[in-house]
C-alpha positions in Angstrom: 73.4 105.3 52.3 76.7 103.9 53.3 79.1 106.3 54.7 77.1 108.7 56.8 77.3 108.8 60.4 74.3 109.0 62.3 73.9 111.3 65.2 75.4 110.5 68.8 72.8 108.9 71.2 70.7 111.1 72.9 71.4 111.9 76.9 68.2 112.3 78.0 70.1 112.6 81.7 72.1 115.8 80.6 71.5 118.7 82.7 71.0 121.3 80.0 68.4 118.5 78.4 66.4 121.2 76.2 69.9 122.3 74.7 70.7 118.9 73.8 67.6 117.9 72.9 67.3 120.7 70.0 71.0 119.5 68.7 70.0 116.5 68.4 66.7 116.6 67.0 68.4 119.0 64.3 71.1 116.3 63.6 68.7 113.8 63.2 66.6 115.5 60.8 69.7 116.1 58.7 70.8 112.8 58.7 67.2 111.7 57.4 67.4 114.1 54.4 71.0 112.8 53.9 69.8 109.2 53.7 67.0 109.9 51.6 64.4 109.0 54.1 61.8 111.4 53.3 58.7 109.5 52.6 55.0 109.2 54.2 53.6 105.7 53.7 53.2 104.2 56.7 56.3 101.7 55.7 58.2 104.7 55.8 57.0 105.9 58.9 57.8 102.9 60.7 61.2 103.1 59.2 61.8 106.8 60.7 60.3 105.4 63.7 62.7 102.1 64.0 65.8 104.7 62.9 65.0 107.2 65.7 64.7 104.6 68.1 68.1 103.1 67.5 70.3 106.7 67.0 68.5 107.8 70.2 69.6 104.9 72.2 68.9 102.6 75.0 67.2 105.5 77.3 65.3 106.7 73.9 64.1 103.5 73.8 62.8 102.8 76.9 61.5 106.0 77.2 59.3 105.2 74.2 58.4 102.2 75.1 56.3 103.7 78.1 54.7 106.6 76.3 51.1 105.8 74.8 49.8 106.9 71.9 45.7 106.7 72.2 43.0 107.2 69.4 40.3 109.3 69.7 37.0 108.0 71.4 34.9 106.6 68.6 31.0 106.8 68.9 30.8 104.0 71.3 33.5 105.4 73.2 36.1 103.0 72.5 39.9 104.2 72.7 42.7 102.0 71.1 46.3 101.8 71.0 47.6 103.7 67.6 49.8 101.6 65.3 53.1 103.1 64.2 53.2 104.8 61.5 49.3 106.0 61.3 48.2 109.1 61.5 48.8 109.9 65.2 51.8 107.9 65.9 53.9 109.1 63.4 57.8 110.4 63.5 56.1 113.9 64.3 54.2 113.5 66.8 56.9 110.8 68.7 59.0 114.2 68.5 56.5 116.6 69.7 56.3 113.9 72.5 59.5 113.8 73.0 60.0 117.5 72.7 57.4 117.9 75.7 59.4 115.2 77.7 62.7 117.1 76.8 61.9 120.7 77.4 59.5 121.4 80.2 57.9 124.7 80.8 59.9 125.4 83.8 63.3 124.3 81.6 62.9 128.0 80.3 63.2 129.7 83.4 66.7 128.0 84.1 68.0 128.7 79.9 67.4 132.0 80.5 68.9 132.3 84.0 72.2 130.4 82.0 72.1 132.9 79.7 72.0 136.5 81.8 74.8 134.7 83.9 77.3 133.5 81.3 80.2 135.8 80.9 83.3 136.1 78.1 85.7 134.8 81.3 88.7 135.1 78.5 86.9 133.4 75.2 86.8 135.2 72.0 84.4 137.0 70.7 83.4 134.2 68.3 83.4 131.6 71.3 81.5 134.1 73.6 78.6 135.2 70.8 78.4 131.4 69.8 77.3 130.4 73.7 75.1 133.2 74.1 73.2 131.9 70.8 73.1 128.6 71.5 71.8 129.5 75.6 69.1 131.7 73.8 67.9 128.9 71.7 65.3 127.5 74.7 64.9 130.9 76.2 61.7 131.8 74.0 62.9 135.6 73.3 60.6 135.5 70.5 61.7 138.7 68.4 63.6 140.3 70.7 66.0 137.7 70.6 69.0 139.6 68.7 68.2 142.4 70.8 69.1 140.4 74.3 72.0 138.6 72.4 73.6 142.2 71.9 73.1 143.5 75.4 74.7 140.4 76.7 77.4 140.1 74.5 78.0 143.6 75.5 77.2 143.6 79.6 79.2 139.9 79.9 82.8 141.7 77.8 85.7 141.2 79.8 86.8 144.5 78.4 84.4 147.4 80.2 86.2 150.4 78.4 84.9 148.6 75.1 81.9 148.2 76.5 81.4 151.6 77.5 83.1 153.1 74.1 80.3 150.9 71.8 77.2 151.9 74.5 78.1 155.5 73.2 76.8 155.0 69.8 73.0 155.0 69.5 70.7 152.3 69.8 69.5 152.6 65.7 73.2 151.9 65.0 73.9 149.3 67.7 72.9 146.6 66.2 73.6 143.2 66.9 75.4 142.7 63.6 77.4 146.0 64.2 78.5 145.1 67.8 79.9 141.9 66.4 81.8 143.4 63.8 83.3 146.0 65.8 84.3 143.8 68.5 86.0 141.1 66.2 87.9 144.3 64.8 88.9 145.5 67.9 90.0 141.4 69.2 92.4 141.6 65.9 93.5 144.9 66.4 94.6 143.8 70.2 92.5 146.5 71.5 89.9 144.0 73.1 91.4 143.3 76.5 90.5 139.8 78.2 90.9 138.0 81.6 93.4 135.5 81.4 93.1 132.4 81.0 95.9 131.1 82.5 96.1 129.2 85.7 96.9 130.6 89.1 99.9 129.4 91.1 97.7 127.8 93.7 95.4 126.5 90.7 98.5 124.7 89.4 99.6 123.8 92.5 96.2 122.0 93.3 96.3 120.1 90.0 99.6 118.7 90.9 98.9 117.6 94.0 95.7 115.7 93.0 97.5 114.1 90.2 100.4 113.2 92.6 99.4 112.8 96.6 102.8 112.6 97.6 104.0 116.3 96.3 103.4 118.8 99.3 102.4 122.4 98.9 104.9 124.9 98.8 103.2 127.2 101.2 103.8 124.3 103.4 107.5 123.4 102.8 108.4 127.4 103.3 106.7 126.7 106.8 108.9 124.1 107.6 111.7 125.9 106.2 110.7 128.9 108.1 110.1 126.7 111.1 113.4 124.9 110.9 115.3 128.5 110.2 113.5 129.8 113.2 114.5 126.9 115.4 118.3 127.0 115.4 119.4 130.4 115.4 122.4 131.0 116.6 120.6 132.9 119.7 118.3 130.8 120.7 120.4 127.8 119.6 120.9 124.9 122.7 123.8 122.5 122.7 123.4 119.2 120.4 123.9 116.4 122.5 126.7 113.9 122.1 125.5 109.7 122.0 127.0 108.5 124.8 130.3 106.6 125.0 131.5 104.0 127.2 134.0 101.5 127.0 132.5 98.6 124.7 132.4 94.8 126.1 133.0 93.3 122.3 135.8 95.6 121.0 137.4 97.5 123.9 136.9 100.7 122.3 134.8 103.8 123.1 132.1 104.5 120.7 128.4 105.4 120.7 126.2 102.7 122.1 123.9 103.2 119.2 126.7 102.8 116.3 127.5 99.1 115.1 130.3 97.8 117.0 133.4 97.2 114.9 133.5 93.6 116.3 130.7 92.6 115.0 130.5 89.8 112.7 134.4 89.5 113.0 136.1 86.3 114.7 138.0 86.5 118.2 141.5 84.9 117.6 141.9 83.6 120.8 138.1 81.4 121.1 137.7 81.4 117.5 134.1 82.5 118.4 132.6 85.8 116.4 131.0 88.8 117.5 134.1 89.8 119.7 137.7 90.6 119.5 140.6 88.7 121.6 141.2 91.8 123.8 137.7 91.3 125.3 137.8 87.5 124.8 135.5 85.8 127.8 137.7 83.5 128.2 140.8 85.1 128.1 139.8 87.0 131.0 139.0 84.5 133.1 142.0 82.5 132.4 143.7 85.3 133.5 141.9 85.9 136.8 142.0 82.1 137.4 146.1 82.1 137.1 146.3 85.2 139.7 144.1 83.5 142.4 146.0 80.2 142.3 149.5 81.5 142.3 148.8 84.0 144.3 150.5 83.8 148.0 148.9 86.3 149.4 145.5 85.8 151.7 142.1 86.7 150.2 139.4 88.1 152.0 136.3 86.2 151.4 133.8 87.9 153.3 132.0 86.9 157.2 129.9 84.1 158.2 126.5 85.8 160.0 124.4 82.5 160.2 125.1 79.0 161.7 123.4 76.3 160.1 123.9 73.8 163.1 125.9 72.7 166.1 127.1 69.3 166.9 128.8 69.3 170.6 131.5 71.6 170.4 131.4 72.1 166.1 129.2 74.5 164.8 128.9 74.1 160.6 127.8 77.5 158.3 127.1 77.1 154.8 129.9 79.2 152.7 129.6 77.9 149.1 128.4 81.0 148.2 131.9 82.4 149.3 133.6 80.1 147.5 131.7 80.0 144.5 134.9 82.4 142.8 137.1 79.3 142.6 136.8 76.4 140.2 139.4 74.4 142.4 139.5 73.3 146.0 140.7 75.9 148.6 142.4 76.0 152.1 140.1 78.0 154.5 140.9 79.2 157.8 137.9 80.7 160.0 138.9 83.3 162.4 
């Protein structure tokens, strides 16, 4: 029939496997009876068959496809594959099969160590009871099953004082049925106190740093608050240290050798060059410097010969270029 949605596939790989199994075998069945596939022929048979092979899945299938499904020994012995839909092979006995495969022996063990350990931990009483049935389905209480249900709804309440008001009553009036109602009257009434669900400061803080890395904790910013605070109080505070200054070769000026100097990028008037301003001008300078030394009529000091390169008779010749090396025109010079 058009318009009915089979069942999900079936995770064979889900931890709680027996759970999941017995939800979805359930579904399945339902959705058979909604499609009016009910029959017995073998056609019908291999049908169910085909159906649960393709709800179930990929893993359902493969699963299947290594299972094997024997006849009994005839009277020579012989044992042959059984066809699907025969007796044998039939959408019964695939699900006892699978029912084996699904919910081991030892799978019962672990159910009912789920189900002595869940806890309310802030559901509703509706929420809570509807766990605790669902955990007991592969725990095989048997008929003691309502019985266990009411102890743990009772011994997992977030609420002791309404657990310990109800475990006054006696045990032919606590019933399962009465527990339930009492404690949905009491969760309307607001009498049923729960832990709250809401998160923690460091819970909230956790999330946002996982969705964004680049937020740091606030424990850790008031450290470096605390730190900073700590570091420059006024008693224990020590003198900042000034950059320092010293008369700049570009601009003239006296500023921090690690600020941008002013002259930069600007163009010296007098060489029309850039980076330096006409006050500090290269050339200015040594236009300047060459103007005193050649007007100048007073004697300059060069500086003493210590080595003589060679003698000739009564000359003697020294090497003093390097004295001279100040002057871009010829000189005078007098040795003394």
């Amino acid at each position: 029939m058009e318009g009915i949605t089979p069942p999900a596939q079936l995770d064979i790989r889900a931890d709680d496997l027996s759970g999941v199994w017995r939800r979805w075998v359930r579904s399945f069945n339902d959705y058979l009876l909604a499609i009016d596939l009910a029959g017995t022929s073998k056609v019908a048979e291999r049908r169910k068959l085909a159906l649960f092979r393709h709800v179930g899945g990929e893993d359902v299938r493969e699963l299947y496809s290594q299972m094997e499904f024997l006849s009994t020994p005839d009277d020579n012995g012989t044992i042959t594959e059984l066809e699907e839909g025969t007796e044998g092979r039939r959408l019964v006995d695939v699900i006892n099969r699978f029912q084996d495969y699904c919910n081991p022996r030892s799978g019962v063990v672990v159910t009912r160590h789920r189900f002595h350990s869940c806890a309310q931990n802030g559901d509703t009483v509706d929420v809570y009871l509807m766990k605790l049935r669902q955990l007991a389905e592969g725990c095989e209480f048997g008929s003691q099953r309502d019985s266990l249900i009411r102890d743990k709804l009772l011994f997992g309440l977030d609420d002791t004082k309404e657990m310990e008001k109800l475990m006054r009553e006696t045990d032919e009036k606590l019933t399962l049925d009465f527990v339930i109602r009492a404690l949905r009257v009491a969760e309307k009434s607001g009498n049923l106190k729960s832990k709250s669900t809401a998160l923690k400061p460091q819970d909230v803080e956790a999330i946002q740093i996982s969705a964004n890395p680049g937020i740091k904790k606030v424990s850790q910013v008031k450290q470096h608050q605390s730190r900073v605070v700590s570091q420059f109080r006024p008693d224990q505070a020590r003198p900042i240290e000034k950059p320092k200054r010293s008369s700049c070769s570009n601009c003239g000026r006296n500023h921090p050798q690690n600020r941008r100097c002013p002259a930069y990028g600007t163009q010296c008037k007098n060489c029309k060059e850039y980076n330096h301003w006409e006050l500090r001008c290269p050339k200015k300078i040594y236009e300047v410097e060459e103007h005193n030394v050649m007007d100048s009529d007073y004697d300059v000091y060069l500086g003493e010969v210590s080595s003589i390169n060679s003698v000739e008779g009564d000359s003697w010749f020294a090497d003093i270029t390097g004295l001279l090396s100040v002057f871009v025109d010829p000189v005078t010079v007098q040795v003394m």
